[in-house]
C-alpha positions as protocol buffer text, in pm:
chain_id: "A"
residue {
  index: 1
  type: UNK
  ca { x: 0 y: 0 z: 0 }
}
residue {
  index: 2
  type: UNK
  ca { x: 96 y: 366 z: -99 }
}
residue {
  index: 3
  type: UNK
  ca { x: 38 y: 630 z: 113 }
}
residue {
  index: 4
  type: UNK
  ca { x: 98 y: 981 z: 3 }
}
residue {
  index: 5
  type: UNK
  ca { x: -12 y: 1347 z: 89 }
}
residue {
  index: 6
  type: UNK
  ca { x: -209 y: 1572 z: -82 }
}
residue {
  index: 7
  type: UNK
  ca { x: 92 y: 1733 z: -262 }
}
residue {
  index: 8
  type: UNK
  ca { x: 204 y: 1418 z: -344 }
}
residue {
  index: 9
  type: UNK
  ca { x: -89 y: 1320 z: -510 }
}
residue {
  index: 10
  type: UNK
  ca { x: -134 y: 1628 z: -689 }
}
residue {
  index: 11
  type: UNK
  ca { x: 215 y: 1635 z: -881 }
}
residue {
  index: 12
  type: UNK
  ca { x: 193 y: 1261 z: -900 }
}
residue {
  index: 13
  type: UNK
  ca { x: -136 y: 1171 z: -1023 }
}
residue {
  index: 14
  type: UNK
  ca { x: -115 y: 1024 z: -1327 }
}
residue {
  index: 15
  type: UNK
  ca { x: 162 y: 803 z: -1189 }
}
residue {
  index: 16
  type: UNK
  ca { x: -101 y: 684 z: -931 }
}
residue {
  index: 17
  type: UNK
  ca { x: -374 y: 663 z: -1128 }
}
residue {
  index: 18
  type: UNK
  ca { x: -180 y: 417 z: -1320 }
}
residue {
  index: 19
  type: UNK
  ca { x: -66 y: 229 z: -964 }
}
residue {
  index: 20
  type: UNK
  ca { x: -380 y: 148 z: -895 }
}
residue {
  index: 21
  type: UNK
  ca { x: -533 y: 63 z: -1198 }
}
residue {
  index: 22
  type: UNK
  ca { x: -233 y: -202 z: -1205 }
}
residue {
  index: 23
  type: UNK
  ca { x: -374 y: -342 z: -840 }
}
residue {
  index: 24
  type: UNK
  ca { x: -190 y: -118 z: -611 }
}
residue {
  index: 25
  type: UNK
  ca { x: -366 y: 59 z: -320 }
}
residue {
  index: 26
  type: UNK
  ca { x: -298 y: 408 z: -295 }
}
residue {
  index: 27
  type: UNK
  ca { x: -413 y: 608 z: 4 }
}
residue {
  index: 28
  type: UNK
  ca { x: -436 y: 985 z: 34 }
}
residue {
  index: 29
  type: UNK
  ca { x: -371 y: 1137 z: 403 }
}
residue {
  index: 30
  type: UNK
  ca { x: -368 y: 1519 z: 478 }
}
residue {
  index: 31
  type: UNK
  ca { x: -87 y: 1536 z: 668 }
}
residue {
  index: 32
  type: UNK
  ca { x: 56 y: 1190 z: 877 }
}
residue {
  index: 33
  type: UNK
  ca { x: -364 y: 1150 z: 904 }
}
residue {
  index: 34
  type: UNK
  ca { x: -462 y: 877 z: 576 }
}
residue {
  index: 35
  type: UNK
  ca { x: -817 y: 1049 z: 444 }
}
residue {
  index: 36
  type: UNK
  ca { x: -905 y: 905 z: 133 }
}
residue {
  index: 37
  type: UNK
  ca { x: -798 y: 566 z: -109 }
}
residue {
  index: 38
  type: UNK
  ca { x: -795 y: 556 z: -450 }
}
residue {
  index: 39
  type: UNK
  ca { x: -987 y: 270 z: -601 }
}
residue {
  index: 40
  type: UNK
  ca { x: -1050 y: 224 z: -964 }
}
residue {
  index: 41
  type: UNK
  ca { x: -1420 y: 227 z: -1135 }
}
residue {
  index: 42
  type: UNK
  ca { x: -1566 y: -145 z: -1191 }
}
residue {
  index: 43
  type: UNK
  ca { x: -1671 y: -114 z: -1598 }
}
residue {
  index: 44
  type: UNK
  ca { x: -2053 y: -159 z: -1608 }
}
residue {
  index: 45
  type: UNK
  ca { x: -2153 y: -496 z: -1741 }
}
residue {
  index: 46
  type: UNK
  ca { x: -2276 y: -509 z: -2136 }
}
residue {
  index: 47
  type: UNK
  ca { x: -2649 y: -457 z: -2144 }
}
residue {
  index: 48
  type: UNK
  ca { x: -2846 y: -780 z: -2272 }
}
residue {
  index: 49
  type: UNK
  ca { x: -3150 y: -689 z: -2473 }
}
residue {
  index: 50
  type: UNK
  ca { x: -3451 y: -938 z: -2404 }
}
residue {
  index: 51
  type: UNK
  ca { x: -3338 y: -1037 z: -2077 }
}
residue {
  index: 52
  type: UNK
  ca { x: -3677 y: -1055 z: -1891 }
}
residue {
  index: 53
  type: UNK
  ca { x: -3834 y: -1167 z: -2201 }
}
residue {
  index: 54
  type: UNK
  ca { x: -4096 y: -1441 z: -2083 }
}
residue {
  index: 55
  type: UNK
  ca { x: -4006 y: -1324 z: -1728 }
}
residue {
  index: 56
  type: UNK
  ca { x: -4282 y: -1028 z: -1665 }
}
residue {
  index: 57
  type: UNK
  ca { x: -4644 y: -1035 z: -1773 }
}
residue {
  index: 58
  type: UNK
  ca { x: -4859 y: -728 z: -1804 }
}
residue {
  index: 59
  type: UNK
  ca { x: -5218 y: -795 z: -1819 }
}
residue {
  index: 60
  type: UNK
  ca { x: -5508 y: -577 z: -1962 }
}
residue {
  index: 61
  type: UNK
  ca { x: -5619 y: -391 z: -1720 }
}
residue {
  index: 62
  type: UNK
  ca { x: -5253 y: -204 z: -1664 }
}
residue {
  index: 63
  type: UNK
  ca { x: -5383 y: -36 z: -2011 }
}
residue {
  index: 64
  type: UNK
  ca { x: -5725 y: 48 z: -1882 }
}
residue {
  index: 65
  type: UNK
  ca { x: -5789 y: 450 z: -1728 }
}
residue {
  index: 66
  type: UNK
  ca { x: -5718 y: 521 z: -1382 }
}
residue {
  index: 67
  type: UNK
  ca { x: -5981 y: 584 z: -1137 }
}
residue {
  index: 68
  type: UNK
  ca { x: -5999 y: 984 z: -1052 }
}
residue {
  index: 69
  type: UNK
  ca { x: -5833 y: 880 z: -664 }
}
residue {
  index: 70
  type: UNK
  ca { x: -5583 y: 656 z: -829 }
}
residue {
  index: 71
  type: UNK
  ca { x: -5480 y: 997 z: -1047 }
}
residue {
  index: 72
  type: UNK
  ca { x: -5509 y: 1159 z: -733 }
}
residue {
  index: 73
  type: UNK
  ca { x: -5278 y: 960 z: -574 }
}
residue {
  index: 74
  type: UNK
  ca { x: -5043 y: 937 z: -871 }
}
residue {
  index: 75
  type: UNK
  ca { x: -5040 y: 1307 z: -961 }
}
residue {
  index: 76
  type: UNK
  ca { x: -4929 y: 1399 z: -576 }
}
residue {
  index: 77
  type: UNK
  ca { x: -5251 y: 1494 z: -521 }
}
residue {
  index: 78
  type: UNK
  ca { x: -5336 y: 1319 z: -202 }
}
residue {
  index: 79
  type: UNK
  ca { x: -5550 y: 1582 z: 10 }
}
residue {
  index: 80
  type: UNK
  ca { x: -5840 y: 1537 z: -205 }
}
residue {
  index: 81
  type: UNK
  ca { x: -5953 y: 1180 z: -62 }
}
């Protein structure tokens, strides 16, 4: 583990930027005192269209209007029940 100070990591960030994107844990400390650790950012996984095909049914009466207290309810308006 790399601990540096705030200088440090200003001048130097690139160079740990690079450290710990090659599995090295760098640490940040204000003073003697460590405050922060650099980590790197876990890629989001690839999208898969159709996933929850067959998975999630929607029957006909999600397409069918909304009672005036459901739109109440849905619009915010919830004092007038």
């Amino acid at each position: 583990m790399t601990t540096v100070t705030v200088h440090e990591a200003k001048t130097n960030l690139s160079r740990l930027i690079a450290a710990v994107l090659a599995g090295e844990e760098v640490v940040i400390a204000r003073g003697k005192v460590p405050a922060v650790k650099l980590v790197p950012i876990e890629p989001k996984p690839k999208r898969v269209p159709g996933l929850w095909k067959g998975k999630v049914e929607i029957g006909p009466e999600f397409f069918e209007p909304m009672s005036d207290d459901e739109l109440a309810q849905w619009e915010g308006r919830d004092d007038e029940f």
